[in-house]
C-alpha angles and dihedrals in degrees: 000000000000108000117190087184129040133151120184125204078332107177141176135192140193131184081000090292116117109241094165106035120196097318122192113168129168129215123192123213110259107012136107113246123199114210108198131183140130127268104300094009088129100263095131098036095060100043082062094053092058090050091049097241092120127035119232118228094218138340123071146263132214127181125170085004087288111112109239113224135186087274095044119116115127084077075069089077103076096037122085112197139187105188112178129312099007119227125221145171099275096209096041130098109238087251095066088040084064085032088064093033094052090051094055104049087045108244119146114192102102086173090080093055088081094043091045088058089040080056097051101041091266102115103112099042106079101125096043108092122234087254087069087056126125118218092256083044087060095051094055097051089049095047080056101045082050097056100027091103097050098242129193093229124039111196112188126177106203095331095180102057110131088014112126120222097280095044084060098048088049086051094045093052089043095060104053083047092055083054097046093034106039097010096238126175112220133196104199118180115192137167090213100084101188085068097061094048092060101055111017128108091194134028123209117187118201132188133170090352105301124099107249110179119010101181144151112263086236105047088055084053087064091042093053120120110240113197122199113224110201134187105214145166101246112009083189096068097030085059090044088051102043088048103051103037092034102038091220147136101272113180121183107223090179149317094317106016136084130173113209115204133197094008123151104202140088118274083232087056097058090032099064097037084055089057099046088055093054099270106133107215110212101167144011145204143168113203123191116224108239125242092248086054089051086049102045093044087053090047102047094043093055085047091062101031081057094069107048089067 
């Protein structure tokens, strides 16, 4: 497996509290990688730390199968970044902000600056300073800054805050373009679930700083919990019955609805033995469980697994 992103036991501490724990994460050339976790889980942190913003205080780091230690910086070179609230010059067009960057990465095809603000929305503005900007507007400038000099690793922190609806959907499809086109491998980190799913080839879920799950998109797909909705006659006895004959989770939402959990049979099996026992089945539905159910879920059950130790 070639791997462009890998950390092993990396940890950092501050104030002699681990707010990155033992950290080995694998990234796969190529992919897209979503990185999920509540508010001070570590995201951030650790997206600095491969960026070499912030030292680690043990573990190791590896990109592009060099290891990347406190004096590294020409690996720099082939990753573009946008790691929290992005900083420009303030007087300064977008173009002439690309124009900078460009120059000091050293990257000399001016040609793709225009085609890079065609990419992120930013076409039509080349005379408004960066001072004039919205926050989407910002957003925008600093996805393109990020991928004006064609790298080989895109590593974004929330890149859709202050985007509206559309601008997400044109990030989004950005992004998946930047993978199939130029063959970039992205580490995208969002709070809007929903987002990642849509677009990742891994996901990695972090909390409290430790790594917790680190698993295929498709693969989570397969692991997801379905769960079968059903309109009867007598959720009472249809409970009693599914319960009984199926072994499985059964819930009454209300006097002609169950909801049946952690069941391994077809919906047509249990319709029709609920049938043969008097139920009368009026309607059913299977409902996948979402990936910020299966998050949340993830997140929640570590938490209180966490104090009882």
């Amino acid at each position: 497996m070639n791997y462009i992103i890998q950390t092993h036991q990396l940890t950092k501490h501050y104030a002699g509290k681990p707010v990155i724990n033992q950290v080995s994460m694998n990234i796969k050339e190529g992919e897209i990688y979503g990185f999920l976790g509540p508010n001070g889980a570590g995201k951030t942190t650790l997206m600095k730390m491969l960026l070499n913003l912030v030292k680690p205080t043990s573990g190791d780091i590896f990109i592009l199968n060099q290891p990347i230690m406190a004096h590294s910086y020409t690996y720099l070179k082939n990753i573009g970044s946008l790691i929290e609230y992005p900083i420009f010059y303030e007087e300064l067009t977008a173009q002439e902000n690309l124009k900078m960057h460009c120059a000091y990465m050293g990257y000399k095809d001016q040609t793709h600056i225009k085609k890079v603000l065609d990419i992120v929305g930013l076409q039509q503005i080349e005379r408004k300073k960066v001072k004039e900007f919205s926050l989407g507007m910002r957003q925008r400038l600093a996805i393109g800054r990020a991928i004006v000099a064609k790298p080989k690793i895109l590593i974004l922190d929330e890149p859709i805050n202050g985007l509206d609806p559309i601008g997400i959907k044109e990030v989004r499809e950005l992004l998946v373009m930047l993978k199939q086109q130029y063959k970039m491998t992205i580490l995208i980190s969002s709070h809007i679930v929903s987002e990642i799913e849509s677009i990742a080839d891994t996901i990695g879920v972090l909390n409290d700083g430790e790594l917790i799950e680190e698993i295929p998109m498709q693969s989570l797909r397969d692991k997801r919990q379905s769960m079968i909705a059903m309109v009867v006659s007598d959720t009472k006895k249809a409970k009693q019955i599914v319960e009984e004959k199926f072994h499985a989770n059964v819930q009454i939402m209300n006097v002609r609805t169950l909801n049946i959990q952690q069941v391994n049979v077809k919906p047509s099996t249990i319709t029709k033995h609920l049938i043969m026992h008097g139920v009368d089945v009026d309607k059913v539905e299977t409902l996948h469980q979402s990936l910020e159910d299966y998050f949340v879920k993830k997140i929640n059950w570590r938490n209180q697994n966490d104090s009882f130790n």
